[in-house]
C-alpha positions in Angstrom: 44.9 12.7 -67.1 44.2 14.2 -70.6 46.9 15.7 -73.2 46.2 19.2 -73.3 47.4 19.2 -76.8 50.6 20.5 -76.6 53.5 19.1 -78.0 57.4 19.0 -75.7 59.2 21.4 -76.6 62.7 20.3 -77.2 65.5 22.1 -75.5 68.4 22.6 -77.7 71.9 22.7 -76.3 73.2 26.4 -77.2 77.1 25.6 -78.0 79.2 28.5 -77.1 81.4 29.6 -80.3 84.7 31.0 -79.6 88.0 32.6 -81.4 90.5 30.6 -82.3 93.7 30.8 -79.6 95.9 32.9 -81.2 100.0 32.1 -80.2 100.8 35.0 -77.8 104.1 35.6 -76.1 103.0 35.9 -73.0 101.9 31.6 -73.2 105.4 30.8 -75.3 107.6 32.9 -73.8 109.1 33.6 -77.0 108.4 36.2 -79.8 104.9 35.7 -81.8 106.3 36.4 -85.2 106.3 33.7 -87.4 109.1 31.1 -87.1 111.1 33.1 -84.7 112.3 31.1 -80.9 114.0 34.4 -79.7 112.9 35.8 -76.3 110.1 38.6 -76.5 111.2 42.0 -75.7 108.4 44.4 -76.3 104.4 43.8 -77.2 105.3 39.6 -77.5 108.4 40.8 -80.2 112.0 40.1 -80.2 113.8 43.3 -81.0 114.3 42.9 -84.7 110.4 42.0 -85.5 109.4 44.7 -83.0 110.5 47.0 -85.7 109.1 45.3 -88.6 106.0 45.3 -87.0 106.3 49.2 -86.3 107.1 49.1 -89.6 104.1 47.8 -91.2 105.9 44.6 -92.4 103.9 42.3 -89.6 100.8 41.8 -88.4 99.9 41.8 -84.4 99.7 37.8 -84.9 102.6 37.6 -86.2 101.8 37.0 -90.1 103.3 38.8 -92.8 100.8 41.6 -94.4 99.7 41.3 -98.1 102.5 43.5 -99.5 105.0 42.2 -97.8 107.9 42.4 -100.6 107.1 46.2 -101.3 107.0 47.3 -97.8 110.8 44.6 -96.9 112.2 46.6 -99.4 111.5 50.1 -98.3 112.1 48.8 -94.9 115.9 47.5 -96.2 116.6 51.4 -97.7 115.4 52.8 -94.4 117.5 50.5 -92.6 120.8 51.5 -94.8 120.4 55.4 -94.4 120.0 54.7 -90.7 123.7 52.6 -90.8 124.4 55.3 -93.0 123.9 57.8 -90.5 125.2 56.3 -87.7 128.7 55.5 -89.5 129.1 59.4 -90.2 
C-alpha cells in the first residue's frame, strides 16, 4: 500500500521521421524533369532530358545542377558537331 518512491516514468511517443516523397515517374507516368508532361522513356526521362541528365545538365530529381548555364552551353556545341556530323 506504500509508494516505493519512484516516480512514473512517462512513455514518449517516438515519431518516425521520413524523406520527403520525391516526384518519380514510375507514380506520374510522365518524365521527372522539371516542368516537362512528356511520357518517360528511360530511368523516369523523356528522351531529350535523358540526355541532359547524361549530360550533367540534371539532377536524378529532376532539378537543374548549380552550373547550369555553363554546362547548357557546352551541351548546345556538343549537340551542333553531332548535327554537324550526321549532315556530312
Amino acid at each position: 500500500m506504500g509508494k516505493t518512491g519512484a516516480a512514473p516514468t512517462e512513455h514518449k511517443e517516438h515519431k518516425e521521421i521520413q524523406a520527403p516523397k520525391k516526384a518519380t515517374a514510375s507514380a506520374t507516368g510522365g518524365c521527372t524533369a522539371k516542368g516537362c508532361r512528356h511520357h518517360e522513356d528511360r530511368f523516369g526521362f523523356c528522351t531529350e532530358h535523358y540526355e541532359q541528365f547524361k549530360f550533367g545538365l540534371i539532377k536524378r530529381t529532376g532539378e537543374e545542377v548549380p552550373d547550369y548555364e555553363k554546362k547548357f552551353e557546352h551541351y548546345q556545341a556538343f549537340r551542333a558537331r553531332q548535327r554537324a556530323h550526321k549532315v556530312a
